[in-house]
C-alpha positions as CSV (number, residue, x, y, z in Angstrom):
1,X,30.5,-21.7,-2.4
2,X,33.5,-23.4,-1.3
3,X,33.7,-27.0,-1.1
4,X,34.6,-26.6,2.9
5,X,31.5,-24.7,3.5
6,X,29.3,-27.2,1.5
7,X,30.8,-30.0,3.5
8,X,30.5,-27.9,6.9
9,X,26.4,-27.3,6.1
10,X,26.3,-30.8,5.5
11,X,27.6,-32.0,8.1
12,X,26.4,-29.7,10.5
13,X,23.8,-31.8,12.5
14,X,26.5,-34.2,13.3
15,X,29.1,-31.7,14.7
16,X,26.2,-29.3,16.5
17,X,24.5,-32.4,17.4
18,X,21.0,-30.9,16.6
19,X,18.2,-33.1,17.6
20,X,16.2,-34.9,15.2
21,X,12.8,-36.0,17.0
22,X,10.8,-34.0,18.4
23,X,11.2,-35.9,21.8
24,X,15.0,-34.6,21.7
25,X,14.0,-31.2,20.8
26,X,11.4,-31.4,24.1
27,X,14.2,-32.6,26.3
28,X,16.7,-29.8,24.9
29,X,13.9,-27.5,25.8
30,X,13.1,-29.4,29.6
31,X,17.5,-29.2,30.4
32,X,16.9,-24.7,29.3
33,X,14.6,-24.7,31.8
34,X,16.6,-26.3,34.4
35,X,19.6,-24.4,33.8
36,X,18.0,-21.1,33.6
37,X,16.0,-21.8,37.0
38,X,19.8,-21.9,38.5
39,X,20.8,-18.5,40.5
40,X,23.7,-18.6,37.9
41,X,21.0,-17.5,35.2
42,X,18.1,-16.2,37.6
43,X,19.3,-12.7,38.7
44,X,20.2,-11.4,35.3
45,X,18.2,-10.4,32.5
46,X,20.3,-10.6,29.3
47,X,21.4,-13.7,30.1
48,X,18.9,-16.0,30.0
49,X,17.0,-13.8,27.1
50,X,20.4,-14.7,24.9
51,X,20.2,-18.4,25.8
52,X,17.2,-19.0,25.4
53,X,17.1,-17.1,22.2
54,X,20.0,-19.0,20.5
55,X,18.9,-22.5,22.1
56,X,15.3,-21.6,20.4
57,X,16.5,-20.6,17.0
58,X,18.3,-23.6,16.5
59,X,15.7,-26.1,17.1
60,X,13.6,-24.3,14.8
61,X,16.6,-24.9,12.2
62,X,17.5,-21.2,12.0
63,X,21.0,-21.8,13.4
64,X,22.2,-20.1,10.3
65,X,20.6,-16.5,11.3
66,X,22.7,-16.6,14.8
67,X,25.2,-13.7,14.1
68,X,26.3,-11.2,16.4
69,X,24.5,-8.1,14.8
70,X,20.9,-10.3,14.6
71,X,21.0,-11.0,18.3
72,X,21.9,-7.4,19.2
73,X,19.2,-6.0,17.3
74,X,16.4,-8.4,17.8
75,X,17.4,-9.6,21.7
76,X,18.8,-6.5,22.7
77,X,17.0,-3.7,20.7
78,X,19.8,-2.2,19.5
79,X,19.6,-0.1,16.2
80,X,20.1,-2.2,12.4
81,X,23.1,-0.1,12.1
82,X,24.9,-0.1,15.2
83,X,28.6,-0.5,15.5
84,X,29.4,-3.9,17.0
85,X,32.9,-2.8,17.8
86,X,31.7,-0.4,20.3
87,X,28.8,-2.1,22.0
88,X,29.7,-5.4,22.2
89,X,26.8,-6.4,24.2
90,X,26.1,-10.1,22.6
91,X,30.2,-11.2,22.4
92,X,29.7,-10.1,26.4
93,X,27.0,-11.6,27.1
94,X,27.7,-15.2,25.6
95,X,31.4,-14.9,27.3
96,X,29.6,-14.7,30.5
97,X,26.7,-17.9,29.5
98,X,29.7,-19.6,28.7
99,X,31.2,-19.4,31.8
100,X,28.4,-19.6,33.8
101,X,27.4,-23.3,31.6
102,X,30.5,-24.3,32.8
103,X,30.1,-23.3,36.3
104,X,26.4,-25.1,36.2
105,X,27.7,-28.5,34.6
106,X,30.9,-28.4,37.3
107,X,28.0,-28.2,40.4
108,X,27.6,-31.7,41.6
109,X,24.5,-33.6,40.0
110,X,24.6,-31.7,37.0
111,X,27.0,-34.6,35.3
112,X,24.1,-36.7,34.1
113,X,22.5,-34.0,32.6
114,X,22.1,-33.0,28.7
115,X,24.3,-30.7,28.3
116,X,24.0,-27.6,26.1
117,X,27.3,-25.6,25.5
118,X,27.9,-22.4,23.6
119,X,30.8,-23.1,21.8
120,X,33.7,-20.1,21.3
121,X,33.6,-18.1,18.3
122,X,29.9,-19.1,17.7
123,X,26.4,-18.1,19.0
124,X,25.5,-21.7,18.0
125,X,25.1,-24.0,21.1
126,X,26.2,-27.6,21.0
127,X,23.9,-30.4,22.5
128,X,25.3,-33.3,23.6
129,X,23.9,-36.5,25.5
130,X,25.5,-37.1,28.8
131,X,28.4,-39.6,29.2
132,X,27.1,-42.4,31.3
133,X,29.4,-43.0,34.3
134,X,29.5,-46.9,35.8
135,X,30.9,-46.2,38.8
136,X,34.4,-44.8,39.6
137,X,36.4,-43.5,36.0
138,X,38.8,-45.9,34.6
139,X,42.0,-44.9,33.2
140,X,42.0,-46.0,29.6
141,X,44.9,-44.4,27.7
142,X,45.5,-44.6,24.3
143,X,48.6,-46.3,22.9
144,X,49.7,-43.1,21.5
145,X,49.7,-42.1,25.2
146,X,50.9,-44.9,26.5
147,X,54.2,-44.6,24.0
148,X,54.6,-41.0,24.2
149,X,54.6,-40.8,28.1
150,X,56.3,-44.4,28.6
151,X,59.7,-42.3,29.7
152,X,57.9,-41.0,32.8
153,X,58.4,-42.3,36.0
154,X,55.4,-44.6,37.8
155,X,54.0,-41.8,39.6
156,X,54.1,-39.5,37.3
157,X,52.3,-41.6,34.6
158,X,49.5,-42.5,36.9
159,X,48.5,-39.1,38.0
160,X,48.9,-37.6,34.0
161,X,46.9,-40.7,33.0
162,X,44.0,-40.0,35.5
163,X,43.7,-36.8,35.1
164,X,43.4,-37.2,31.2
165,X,41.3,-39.1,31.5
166,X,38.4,-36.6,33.7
């Protein structure tokens, strides 16, 4: 095995941000339940079935069995040997929970939530503790930015610098 991969299974609580208490695992499972009891999950079937599926495995630690020909067979009953080129049901279906995450988390009063993401190119979802938000944002560029966009003209550098910074 390659010393990438070795270093990627290691590390791989830290970037997917799996839980570690059962308390986080319960509160992972309580934010499912709140974005699947949106209308952006409620009138579909596959949908939620996929979310909840991958969400499930991965707290039970069996992140490493999400591939695209496992969910098709055992979420959506297609045949061991079927061609994933022509049905693409699961790379479909998580397009569309992705979008749809994103259109939950972008409703107002969803910003203070856990949020649970199904990252692109993976049937691995990503949970992540909400940013906590003290009133209005504050601009807070980084020298880099500061240096690099110094040229710009005063309006110009506030409206980059606050929009980089949502």
């Amino acid at each position: 095995m390659s010393q990438r991969r070795l270093l990627e299974q290691e590390l791989a609580p830290a970037l997917h941000g799996w839980p570690e208490t059962e308390a986080e695992r319960d509160a992972i499972r309580a934010q499912l339940e709140r974005i699947l009891a949106n209308p952006l999950f409620t009138h579909s079937k596959r949908y939620p079935l996929l979310l909840r599926t991958v969400v499930e495995r991965t707290l039970q630690g069996r992140a490493g069995h999400l591939k695209e020909r496992t969910l098709g067979v055992e979420v959506f009953g297609r045949q061991p040997d079927y061609d994933t080129n022509t049905d693409p049901v699961v790379r479909i279906t998580a397009g569309e929970i992705r979008k749809r995450i994103a259109q939950y988390y972008h409703e107002p009063g969803h910003e203070s939530e856990l949020r649970i993401d199904l990252p692109c190119g993976s049937y691995v979802p990503e949970f992540h503790q909400p940013v906590q938000l003290s009133g209005r944002r504050r601009c807070c560029p980084s020298p880099w930015l500061r240096q690099r966009f110094s040229r710009l003209s005063s309006p110009k550098k506030s409206g980059l610098f606050m929009s980089l910074a949502r």
